[in-house]
N, C-alpha and C positions, 0 to 999 in steps of 0.2 A: 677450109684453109689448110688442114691438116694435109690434105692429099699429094703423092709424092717423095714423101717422106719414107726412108725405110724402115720396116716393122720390126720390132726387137722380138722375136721369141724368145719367151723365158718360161720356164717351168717351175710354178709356183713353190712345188716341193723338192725340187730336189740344188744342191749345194752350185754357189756360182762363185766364181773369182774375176774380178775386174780391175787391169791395169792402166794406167793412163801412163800418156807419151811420155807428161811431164808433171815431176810432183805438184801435189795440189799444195800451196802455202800461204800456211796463215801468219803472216808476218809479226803479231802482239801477242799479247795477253790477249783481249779483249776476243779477236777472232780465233788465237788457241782455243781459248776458253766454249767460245760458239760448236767449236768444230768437235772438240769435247762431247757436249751436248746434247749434239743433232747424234753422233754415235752413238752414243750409249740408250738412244731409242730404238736401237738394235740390237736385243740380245743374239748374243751366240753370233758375232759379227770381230773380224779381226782383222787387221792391219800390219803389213809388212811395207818394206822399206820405206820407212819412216825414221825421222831424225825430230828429238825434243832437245830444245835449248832451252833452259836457262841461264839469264844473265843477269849481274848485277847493274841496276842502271845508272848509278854513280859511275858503274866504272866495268864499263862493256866488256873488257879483254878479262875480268873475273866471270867467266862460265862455264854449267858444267853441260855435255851434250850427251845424250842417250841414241845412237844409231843402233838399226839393224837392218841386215840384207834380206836372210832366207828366215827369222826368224817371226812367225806369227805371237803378234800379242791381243792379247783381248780388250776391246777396246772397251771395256769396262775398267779396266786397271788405268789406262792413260792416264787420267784427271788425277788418280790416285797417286801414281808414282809422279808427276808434276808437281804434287802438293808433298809429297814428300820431300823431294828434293827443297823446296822453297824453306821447309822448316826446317830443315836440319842443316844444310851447306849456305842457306841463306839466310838465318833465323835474323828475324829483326833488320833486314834489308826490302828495299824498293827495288823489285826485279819486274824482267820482261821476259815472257815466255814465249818460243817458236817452238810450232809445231808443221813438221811437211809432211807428205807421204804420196806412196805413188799406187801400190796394191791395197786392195780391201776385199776380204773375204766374206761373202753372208752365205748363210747357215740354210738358206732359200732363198728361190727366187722371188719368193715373197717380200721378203726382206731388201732385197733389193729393188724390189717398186717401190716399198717406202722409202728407203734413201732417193729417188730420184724422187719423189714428189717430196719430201723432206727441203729437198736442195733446188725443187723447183727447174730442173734439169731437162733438156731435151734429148731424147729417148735416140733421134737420129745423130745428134752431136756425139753422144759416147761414143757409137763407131768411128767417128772423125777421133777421136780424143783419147781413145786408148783398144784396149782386148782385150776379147771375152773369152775365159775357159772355160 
């Protein structure tokens, strides 16, 4: 069933970067939080143009948003600076967390087998969905 399909060359060792067309977005908490997650089973894995919202959910037009263009962050810190923002500009409120982004850097191409089988992802679809450098 597989056949037809085109083959993704990727070299297990050495550094890959992959953009898609259109940010990937996780609209809540709930799937922030997911997308969190699944990254941070990626050492040495980072993320550019990306925007984190937080907002109050009493009262959406109180939020605070975290963008970048060309600026790589480690997506280990995500979850972190999320959580920081909640306790300090939000202390003791019910907020909702967005997270989008469009690039993601791994450290190998190892690492990026596992985010696609992570994410359960079709190997021919990323060619449709974004670029590989």
């Amino acid at each position: 069933a597989k056949s037809g399909k085109k083959k993704v060359e990727i070299d297990d060792a050495a550094p890959l970067e992959y953009t898609m067309n259109s940010q990937k977005k996780c609209g809540d908490t709930e799937l922030a939080y997911a997308e969190f997650a699944k990254l941070k089973q990626l050492p040495g894995t980072f993320v550019r143009q990306f925007t984190v919202t937080v907002s109050e959910k009493a009262n959406p037009d109180n939020y605070m948003e975290i963008t970048t263009a060309k600026v790589s962050w480690d997506t280990d810190n995500l979850q972190s600076m999320a959580d920081l923002i909640r306790e300090t500009a939000f202390a003791g409120k019910e907020v909702e967390v967005e997270f989008e982004y469009k690039t993601i850097l791994f450290a190998t191409g190892a690492a990026f087998k596992q985010w696609v089988e992570i994410n359960k992802l079709d190997a021919s679809e990323l060619y449709k969905n974004g670029t590989f450098k």
